[in-house]
Backbone as CSV, one residue per row, in Angstrom:
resi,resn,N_x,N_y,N_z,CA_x,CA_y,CA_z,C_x,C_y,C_z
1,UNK,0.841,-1.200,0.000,0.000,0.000,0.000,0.879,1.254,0.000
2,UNK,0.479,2.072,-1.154,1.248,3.288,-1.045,0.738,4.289,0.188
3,UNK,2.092,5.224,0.758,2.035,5.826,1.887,1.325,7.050,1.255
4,UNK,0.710,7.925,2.306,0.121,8.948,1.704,1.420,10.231,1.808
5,UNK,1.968,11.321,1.475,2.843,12.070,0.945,2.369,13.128,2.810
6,UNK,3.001,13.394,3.304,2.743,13.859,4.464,3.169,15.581,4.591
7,UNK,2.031,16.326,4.594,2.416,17.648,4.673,3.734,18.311,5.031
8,UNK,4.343,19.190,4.386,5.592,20.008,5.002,5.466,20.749,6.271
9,UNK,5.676,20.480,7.187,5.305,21.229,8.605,6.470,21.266,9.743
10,UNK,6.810,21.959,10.360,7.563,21.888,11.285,7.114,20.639,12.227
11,UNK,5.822,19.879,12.384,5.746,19.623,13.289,6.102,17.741,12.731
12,UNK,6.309,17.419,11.015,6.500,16.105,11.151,7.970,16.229,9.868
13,UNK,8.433,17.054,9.690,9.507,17.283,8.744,10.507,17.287,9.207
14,UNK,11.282,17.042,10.791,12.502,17.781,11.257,13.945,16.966,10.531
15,UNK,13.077,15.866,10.252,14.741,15.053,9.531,15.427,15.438,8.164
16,UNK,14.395,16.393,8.099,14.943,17.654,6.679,16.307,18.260,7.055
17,UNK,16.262,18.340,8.508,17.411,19.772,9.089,18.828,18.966,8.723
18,UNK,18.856,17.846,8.158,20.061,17.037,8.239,21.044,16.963,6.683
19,UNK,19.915,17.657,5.629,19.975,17.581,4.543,21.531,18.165,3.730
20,UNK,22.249,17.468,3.114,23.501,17.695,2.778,23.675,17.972,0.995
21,UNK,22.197,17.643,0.423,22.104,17.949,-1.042,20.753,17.792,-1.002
22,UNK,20.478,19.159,-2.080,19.162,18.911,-2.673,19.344,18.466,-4.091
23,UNK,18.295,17.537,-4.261,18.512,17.340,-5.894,17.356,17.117,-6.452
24,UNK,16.705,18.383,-7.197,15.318,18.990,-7.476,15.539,18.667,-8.981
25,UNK,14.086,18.387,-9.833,13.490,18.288,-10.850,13.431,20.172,-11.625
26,UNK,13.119,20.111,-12.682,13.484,21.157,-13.058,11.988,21.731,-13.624
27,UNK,11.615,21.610,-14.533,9.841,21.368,-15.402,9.329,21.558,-13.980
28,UNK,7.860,22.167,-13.765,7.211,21.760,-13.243,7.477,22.065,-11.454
29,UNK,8.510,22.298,-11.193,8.749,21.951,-10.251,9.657,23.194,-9.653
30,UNK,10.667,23.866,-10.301,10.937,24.586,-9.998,10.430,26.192,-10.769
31,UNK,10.308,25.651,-11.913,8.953,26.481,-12.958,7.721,26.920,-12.246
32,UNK,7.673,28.222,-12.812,6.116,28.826,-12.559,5.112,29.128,-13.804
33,UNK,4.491,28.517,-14.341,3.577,28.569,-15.685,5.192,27.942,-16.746
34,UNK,6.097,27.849,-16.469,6.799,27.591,-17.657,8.128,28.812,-17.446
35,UNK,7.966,29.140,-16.512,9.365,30.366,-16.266,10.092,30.073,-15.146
36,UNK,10.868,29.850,-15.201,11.885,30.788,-13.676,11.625,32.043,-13.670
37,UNK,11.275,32.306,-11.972,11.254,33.008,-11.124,12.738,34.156,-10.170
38,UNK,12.026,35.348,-10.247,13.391,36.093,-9.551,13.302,35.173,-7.790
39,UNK,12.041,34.747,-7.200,12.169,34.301,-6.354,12.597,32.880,-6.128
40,UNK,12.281,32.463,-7.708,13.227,30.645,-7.392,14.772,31.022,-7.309
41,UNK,15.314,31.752,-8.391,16.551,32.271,-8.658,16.993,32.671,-6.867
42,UNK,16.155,33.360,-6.305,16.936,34.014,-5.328,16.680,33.228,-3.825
43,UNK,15.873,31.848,-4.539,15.719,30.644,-3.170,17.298,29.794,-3.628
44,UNK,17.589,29.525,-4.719,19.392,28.804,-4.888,20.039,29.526,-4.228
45,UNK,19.627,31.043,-4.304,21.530,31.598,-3.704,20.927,31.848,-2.158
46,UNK,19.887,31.911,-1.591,19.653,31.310,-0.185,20.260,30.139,0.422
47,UNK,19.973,28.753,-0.693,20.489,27.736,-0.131,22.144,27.605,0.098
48,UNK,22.844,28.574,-0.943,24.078,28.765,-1.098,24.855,29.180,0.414
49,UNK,23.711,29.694,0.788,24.336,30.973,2.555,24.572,29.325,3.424
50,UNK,23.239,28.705,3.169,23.018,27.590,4.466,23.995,27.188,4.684
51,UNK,25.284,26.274,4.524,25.345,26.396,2.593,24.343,24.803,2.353
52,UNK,24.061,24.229,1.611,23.273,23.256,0.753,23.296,23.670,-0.652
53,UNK,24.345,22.723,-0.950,24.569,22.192,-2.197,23.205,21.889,-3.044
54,UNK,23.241,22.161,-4.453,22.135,22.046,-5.298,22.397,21.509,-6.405
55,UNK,21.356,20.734,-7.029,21.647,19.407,-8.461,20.298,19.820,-9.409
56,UNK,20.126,20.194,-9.952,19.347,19.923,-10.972,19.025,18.377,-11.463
57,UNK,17.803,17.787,-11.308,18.066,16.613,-12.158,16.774,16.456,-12.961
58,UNK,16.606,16.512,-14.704,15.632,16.982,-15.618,16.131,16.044,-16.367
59,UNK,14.779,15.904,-16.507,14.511,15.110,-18.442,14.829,15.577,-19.648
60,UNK,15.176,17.040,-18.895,15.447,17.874,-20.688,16.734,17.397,-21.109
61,UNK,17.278,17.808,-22.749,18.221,17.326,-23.194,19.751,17.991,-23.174
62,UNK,20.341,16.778,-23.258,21.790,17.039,-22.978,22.262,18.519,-23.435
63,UNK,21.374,19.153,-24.840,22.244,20.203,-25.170,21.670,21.138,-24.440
64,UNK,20.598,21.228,-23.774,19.673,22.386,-22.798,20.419,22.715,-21.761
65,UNK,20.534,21.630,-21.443,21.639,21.748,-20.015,22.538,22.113,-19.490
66,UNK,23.375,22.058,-21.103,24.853,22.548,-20.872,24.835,23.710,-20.610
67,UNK,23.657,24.397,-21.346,23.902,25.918,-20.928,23.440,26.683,-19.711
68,UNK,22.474,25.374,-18.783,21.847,25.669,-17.934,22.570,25.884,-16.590
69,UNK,23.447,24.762,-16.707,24.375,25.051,-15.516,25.289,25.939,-15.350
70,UNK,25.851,26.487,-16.754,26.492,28.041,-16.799,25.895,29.285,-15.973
71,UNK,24.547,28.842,-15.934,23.916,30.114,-15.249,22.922,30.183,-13.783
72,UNK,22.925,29.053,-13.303,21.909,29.147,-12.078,23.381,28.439,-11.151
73,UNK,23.106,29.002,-10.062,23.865,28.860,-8.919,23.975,27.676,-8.613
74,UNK,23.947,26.562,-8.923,24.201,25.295,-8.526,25.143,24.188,-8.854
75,UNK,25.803,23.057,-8.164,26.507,22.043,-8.297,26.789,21.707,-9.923
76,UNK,25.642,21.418,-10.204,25.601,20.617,-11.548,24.223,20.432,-12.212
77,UNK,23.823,19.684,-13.445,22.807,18.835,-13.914,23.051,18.002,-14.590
78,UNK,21.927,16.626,-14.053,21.969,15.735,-14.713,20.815,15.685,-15.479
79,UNK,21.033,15.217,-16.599,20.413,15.690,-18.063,19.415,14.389,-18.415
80,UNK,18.664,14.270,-18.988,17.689,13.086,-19.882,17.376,12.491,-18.722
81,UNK,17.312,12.444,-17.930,16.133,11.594,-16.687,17.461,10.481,-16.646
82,UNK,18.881,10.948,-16.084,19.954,10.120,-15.612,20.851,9.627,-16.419
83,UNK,20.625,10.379,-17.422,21.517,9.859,-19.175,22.890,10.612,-18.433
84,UNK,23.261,11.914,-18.302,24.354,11.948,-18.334,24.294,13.524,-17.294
85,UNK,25.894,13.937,-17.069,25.858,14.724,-15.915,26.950,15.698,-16.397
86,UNK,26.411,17.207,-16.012,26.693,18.071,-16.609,27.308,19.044,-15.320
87,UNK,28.818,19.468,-14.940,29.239,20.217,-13.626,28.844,21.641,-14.069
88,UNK,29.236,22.065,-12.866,28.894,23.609,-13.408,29.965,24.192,-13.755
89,UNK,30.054,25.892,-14.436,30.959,26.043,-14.829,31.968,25.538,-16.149
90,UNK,30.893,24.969,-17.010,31.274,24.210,-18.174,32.354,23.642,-18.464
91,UNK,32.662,22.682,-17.401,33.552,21.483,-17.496,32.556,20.423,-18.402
92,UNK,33.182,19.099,-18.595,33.135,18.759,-19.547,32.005,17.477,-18.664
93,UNK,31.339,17.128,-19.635,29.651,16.079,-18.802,30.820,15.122,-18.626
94,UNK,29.976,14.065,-17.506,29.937,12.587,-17.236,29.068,11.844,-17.974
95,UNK,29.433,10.569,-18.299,28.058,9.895,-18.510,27.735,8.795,-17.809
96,UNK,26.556,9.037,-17.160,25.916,7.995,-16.303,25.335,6.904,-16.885
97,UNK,24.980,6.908,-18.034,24.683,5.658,-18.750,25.366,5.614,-19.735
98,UNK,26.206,3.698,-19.962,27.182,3.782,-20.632,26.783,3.730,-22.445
99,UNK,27.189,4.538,-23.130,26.619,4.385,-24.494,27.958,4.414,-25.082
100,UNK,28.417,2.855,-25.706,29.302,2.747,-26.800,29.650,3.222,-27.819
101,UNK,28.262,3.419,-28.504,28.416,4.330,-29.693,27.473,5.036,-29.925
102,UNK,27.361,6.142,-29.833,26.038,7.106,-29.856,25.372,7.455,-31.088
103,UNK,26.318,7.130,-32.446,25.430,7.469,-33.758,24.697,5.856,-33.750
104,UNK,24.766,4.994,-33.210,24.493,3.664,-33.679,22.951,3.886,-32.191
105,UNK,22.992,4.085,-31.225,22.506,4.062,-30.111,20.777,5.359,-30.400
106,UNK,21.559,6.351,-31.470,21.079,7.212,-31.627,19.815,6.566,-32.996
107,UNK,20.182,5.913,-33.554,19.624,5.157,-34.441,18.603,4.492,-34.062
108,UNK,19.013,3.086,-33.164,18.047,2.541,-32.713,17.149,3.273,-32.050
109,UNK,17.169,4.023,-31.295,16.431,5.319,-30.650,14.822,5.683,-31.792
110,UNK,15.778,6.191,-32.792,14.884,6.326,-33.952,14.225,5.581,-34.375
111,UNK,14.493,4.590,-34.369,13.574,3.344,-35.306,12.811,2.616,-34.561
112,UNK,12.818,2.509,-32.832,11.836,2.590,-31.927,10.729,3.447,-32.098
113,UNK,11.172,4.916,-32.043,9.814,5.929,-32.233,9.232,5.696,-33.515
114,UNK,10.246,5.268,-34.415,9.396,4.894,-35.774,8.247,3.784,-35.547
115,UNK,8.705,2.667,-34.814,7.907,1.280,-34.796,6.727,1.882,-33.846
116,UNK,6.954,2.728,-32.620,5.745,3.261,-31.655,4.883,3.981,-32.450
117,UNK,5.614,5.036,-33.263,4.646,6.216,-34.045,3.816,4.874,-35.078
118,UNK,3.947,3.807,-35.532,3.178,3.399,-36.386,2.401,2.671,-35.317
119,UNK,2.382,2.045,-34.457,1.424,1.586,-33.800,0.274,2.605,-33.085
120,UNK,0.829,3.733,-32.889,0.426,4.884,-32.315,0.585,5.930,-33.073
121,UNK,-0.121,6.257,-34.517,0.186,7.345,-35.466,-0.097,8.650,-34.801
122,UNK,-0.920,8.858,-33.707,-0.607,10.382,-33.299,0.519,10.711,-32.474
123,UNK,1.516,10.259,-32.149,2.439,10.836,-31.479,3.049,11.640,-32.250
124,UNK,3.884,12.332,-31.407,4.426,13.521,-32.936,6.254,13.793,-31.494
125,UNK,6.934,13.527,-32.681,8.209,13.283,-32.283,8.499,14.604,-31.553
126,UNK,9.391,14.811,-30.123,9.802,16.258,-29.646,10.748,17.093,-30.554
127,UNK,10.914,18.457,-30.424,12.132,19.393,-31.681,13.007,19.165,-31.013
128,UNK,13.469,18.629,-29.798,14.632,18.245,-29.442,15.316,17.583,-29.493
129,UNK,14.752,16.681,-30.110,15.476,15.398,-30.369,17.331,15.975,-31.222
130,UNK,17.254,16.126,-31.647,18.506,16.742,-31.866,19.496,17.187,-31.407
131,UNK,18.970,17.594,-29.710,20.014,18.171,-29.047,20.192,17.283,-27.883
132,UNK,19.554,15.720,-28.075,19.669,14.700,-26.777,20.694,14.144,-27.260
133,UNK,21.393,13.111,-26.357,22.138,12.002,-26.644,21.632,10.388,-25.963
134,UNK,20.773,10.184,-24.913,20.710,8.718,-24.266,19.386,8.506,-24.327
135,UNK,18.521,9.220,-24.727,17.168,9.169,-24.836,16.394,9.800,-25.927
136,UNK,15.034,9.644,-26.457,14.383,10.095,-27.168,12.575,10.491,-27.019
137,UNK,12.344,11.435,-27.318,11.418,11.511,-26.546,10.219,12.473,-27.667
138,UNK,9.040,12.655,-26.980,8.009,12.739,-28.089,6.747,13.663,-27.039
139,UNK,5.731,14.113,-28.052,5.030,15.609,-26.767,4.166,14.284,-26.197
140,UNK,3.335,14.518,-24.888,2.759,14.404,-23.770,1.587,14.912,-24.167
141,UNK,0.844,15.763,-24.703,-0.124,16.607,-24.734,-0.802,16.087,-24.674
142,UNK,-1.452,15.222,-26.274,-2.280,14.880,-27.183,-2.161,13.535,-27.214
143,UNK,-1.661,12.913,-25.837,-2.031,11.129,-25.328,-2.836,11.034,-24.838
144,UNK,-4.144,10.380,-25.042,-4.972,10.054,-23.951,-4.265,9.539,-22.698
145,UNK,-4.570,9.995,-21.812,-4.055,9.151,-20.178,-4.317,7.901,-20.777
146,UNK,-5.122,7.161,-20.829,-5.871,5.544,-20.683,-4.363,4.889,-21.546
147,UNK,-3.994,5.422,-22.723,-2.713,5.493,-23.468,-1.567,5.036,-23.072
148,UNK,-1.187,5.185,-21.980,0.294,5.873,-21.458,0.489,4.090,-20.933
149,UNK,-0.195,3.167,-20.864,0.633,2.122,-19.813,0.317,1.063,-21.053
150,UNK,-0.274,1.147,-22.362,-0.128,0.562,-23.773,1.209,1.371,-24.001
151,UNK,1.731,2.266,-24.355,2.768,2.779,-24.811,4.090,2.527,-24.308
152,UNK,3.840,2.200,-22.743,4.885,1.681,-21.950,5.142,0.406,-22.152
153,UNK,4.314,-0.239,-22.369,4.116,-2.187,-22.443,5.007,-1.948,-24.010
154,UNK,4.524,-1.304,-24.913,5.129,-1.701,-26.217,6.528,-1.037,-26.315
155,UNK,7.108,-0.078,-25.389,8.414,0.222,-25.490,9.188,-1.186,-24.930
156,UNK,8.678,-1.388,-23.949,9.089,-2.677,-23.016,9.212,-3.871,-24.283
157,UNK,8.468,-4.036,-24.393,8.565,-5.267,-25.662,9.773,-4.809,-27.109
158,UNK,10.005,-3.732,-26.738,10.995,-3.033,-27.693,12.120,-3.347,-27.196
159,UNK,12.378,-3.334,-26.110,13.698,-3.439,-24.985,14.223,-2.466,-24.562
160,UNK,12.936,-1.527,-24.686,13.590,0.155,-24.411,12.875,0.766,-22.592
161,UNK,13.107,1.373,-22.121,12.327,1.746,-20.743,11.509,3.118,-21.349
162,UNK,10.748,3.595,-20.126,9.984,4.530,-20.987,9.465,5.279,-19.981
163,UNK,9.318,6.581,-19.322,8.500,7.646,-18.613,7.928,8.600,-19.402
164,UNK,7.874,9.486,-18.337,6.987,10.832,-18.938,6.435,11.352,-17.776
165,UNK,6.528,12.970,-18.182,6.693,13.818,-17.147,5.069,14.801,-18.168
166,UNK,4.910,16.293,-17.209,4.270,16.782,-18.072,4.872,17.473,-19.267
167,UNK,5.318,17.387,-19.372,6.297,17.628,-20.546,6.964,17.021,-21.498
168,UNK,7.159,16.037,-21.589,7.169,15.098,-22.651,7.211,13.271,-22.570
169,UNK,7.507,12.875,-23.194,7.186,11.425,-23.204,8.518,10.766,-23.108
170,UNK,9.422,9.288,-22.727,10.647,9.554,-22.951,11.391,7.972,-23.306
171,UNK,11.853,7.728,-24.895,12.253,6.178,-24.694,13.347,6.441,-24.210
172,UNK,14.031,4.964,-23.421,15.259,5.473,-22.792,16.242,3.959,-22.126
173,UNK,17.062,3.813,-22.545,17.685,2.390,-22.143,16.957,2.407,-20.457
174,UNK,16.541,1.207,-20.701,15.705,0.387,-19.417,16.221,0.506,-18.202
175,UNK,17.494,0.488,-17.892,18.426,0.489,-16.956,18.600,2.473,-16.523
176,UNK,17.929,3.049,-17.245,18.379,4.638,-16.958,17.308,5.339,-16.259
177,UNK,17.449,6.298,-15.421,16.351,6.753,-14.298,16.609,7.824,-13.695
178,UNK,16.457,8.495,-12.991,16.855,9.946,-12.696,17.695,9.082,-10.911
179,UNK,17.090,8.024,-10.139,17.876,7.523,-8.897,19.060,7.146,-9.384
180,UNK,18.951,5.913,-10.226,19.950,5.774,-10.969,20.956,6.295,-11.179
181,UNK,20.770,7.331,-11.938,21.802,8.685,-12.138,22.794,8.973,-11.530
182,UNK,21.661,9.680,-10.281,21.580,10.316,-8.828,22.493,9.434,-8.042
183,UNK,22.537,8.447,-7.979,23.241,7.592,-7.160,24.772,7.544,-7.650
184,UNK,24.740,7.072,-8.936,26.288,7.439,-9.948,27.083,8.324,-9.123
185,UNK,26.262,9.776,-9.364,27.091,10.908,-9.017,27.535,11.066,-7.514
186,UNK,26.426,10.836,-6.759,26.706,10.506,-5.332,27.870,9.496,-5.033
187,UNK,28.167,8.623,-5.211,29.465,7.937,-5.666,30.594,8.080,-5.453
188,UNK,30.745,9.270,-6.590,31.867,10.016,-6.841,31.922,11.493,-6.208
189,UNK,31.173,12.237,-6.528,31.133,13.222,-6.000,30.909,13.520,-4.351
190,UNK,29.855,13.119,-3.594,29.422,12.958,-1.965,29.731,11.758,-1.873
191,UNK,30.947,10.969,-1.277,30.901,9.984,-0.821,30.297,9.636,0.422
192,UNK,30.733,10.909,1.141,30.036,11.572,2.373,29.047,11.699,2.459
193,UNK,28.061,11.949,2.121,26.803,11.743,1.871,25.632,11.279,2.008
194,UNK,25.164,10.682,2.803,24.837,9.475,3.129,22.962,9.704,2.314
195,UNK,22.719,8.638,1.761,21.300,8.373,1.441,20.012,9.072,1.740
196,UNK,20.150,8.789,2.977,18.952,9.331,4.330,19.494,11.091,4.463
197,UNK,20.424,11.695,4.081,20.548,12.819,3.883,20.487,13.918,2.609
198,UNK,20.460,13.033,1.554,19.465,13.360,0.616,18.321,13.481,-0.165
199,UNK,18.161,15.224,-0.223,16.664,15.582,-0.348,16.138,15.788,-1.787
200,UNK,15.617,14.702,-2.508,14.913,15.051,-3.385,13.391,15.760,-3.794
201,UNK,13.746,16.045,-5.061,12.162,17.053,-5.223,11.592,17.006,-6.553
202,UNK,10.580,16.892,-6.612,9.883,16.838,-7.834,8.614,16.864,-7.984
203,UNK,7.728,16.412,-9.305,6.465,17.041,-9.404,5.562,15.899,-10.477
204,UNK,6.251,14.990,-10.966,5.635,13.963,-11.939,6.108,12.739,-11.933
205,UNK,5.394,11.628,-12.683,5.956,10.332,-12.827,7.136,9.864,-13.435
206,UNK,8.091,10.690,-13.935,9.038,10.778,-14.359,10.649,11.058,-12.793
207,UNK,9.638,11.716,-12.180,10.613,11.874,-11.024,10.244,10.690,-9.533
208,UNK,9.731,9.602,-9.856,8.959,8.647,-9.444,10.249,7.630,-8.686
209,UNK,11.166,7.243,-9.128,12.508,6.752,-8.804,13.330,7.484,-7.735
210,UNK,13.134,8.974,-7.571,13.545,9.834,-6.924,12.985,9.699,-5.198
211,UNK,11.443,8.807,-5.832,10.628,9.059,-4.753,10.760,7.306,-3.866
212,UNK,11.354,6.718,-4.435,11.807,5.086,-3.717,12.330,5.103,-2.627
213,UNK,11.528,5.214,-1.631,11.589,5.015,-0.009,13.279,4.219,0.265
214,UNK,13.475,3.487,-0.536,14.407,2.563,-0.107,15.656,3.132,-0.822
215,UNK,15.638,3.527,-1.606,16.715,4.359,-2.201,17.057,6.250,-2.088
216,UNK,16.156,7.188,-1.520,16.176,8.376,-1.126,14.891,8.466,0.340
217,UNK,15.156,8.160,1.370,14.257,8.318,2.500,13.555,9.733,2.411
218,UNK,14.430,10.820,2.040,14.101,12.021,2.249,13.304,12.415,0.882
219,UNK,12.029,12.975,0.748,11.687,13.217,-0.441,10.487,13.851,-0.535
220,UNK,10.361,15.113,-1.251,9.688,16.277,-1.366,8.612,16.274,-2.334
221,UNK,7.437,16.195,-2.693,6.608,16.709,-4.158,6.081,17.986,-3.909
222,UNK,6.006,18.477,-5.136,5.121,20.211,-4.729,3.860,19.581,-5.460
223,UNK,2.816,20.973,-5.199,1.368,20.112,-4.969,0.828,19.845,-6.172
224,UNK,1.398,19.854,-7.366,0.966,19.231,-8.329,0.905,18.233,-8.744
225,UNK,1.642,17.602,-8.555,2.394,16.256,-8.158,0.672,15.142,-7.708
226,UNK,-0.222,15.626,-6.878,-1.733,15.183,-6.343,-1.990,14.356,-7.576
227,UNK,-1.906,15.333,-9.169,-2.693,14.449,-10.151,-2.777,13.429,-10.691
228,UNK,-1.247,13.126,-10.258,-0.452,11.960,-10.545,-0.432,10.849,-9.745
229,UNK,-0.623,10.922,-8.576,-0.490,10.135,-7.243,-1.234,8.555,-7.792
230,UNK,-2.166,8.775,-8.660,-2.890,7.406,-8.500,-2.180,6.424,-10.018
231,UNK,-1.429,7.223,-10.504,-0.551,6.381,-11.604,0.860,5.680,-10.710
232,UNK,1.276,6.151,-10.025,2.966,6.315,-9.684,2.970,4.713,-8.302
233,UNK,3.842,4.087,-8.550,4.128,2.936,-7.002,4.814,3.678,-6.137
234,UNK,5.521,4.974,-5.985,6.249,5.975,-4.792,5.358,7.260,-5.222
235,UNK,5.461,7.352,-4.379,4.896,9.120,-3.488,5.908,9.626,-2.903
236,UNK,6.201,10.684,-2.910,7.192,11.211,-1.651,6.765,11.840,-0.360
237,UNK,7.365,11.275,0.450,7.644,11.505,2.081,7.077,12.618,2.284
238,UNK,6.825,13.864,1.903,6.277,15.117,1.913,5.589,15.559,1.126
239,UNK,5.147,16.428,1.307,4.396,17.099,-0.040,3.923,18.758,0.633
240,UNK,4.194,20.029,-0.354,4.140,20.991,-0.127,2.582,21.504,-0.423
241,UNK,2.189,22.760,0.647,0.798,23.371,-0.303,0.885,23.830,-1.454
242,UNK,2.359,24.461,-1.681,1.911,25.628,-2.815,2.484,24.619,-4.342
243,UNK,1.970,25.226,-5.010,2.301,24.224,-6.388,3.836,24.283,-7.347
244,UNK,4.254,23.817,-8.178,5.407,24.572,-8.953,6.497,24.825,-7.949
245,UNK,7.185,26.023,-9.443,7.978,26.682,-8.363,8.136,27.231,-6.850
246,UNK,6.496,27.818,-6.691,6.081,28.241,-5.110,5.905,27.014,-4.388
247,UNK,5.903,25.791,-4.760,6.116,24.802,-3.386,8.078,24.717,-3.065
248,UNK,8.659,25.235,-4.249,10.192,24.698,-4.315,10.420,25.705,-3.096
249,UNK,9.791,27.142,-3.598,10.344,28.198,-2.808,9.960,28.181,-0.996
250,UNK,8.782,27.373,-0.962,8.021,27.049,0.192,9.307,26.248,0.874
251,UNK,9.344,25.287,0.166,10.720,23.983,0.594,12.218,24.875,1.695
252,UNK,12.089,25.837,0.568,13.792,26.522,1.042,13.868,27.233,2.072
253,UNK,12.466,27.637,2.059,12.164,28.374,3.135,12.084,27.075,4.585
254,UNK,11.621,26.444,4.310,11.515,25.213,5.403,12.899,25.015,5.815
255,UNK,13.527,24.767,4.805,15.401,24.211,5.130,16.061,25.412,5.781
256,UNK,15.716,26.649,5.394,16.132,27.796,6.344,16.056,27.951,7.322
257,UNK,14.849,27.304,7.943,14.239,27.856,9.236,15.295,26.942,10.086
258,UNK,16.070,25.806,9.373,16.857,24.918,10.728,18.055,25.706,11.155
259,UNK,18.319,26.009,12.212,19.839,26.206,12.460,21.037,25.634,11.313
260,UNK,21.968,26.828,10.873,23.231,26.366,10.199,23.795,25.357,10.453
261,UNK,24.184,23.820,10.166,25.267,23.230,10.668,26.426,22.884,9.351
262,UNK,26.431,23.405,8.433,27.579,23.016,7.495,27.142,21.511,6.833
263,UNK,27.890,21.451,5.616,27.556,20.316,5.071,28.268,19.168,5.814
């Protein structure tokens, strides 16, 4: 039985105060209608004072990213829902999932959405595809819901894995996931770190891995996240009132209120 997502409150949240990384969803989540905010912008360089380290981790594509981490105050991003990892300061990505050869990888990719788009002639391929490398992905809009767990079964029978966020749809080697990822980098980067001290955040079924009790204890949804609840096997540990970006900003404000102790 799934747990129900338990309000953000001082009075059942305190194992937040322990938190040594956040590693937030990007879409949806730190977005307000589809924008960053001067007040999301100016909740990162808050977390910066605490100090608490910050990760981006998004479905968008490898080439979005690169430029993303040039400019928001944080650690890094990891790109395609755990495909690959991008530092800040435009050093050069990691890749979290191993791809041998990417024009050959990039292919099969294609000829999957080809075999889905004919079983499913309304899908209509994403404009990004061009600027991904470990995944491929297609719009969300114009799927019927009832849709989405036929589309998954036939990627599966493809040998491909498959999510989707509100924002797009996503084939993606089976083995690749935003925990997944997340864990890679933790690895190497926070060895220190410990599990139970990292705070994830997000807002859709795509950030669903993030939300695995057994693999991130600590774990945040903002309140949009509700619509989804009855598709997803994890929920996260919390859940904020305000929606979007204003639950992220709600969040930081929560992590503020603990006394400083250093990472």
């Amino acid at each position: 039985m799934k747990r129900r997502p338990l309000r953000l409150s001082t009075n059942n949240a305190t194992k937040l105060a322990a938190t040594c990384l956040l590693a937030t969803d990007m879409d949806g989540t730190l977005t307000i209608s589809g924008k960053l905010t001067t007040q999301v912008l100016q909740a990162f360089q808050n977390l910066q004072k605490k100090p608490i380290p910050a990760l981006i981790v998004t479905g968008r594509s490898a080439g979005w990213v690169s430029g993303l981490t040039t400019y928001l105050p944080v650690y890094g991003a990891i790109a395609e829902n755990g495909g690959l990892f991008y530092p800040a300061n435009s050093h050069p990505p990691r890749f979290l999932t191993p791809i041998a050869d990417i024009s050959s990888h990039r292919q099969k990719l294609a000829d999957a959405f080809a075999k889905l788009q004919a079983r499913f002639p309304y899908l209509q391929a994403s404009t990004d595809n061009g600027f991904r490398i470990s995944d491929w992905t297609f719009d969300v809009q114009n799927i019927p819901p009832r849709e989405i767990p036929n589309i998954q079964q036939f990627c599966q029978e493809l040998g491909w894995g498959f999510t989707y966020s509100a924002v797009q749809c996503h084939i993606k080697p089976p083995q690749q996931d935003k925990a997944t990822g997340l864990q890679c980098l933790l690895a190497v980067d926070f060895p220190d770190c410990s599990r139970d001290r990292v705070l994830t955040v997000g807002d859709s079924p795509n950030d669903e891995s993030l939300f695995d009790p057994k693999k991130f204890p600590l774990s945040v949804g903002v309140a949009n996240l509700l619509p989804y609840r009855d598709r997803m096997n994890h929920l996260p540990t919390y859940i904020t009132a305000a929606a979007e970006g204003e639950g992220f900003c709600e969040l930081v404000r929560y992590l503020l209120s603990f006394p400083s102790t250093g990472v």
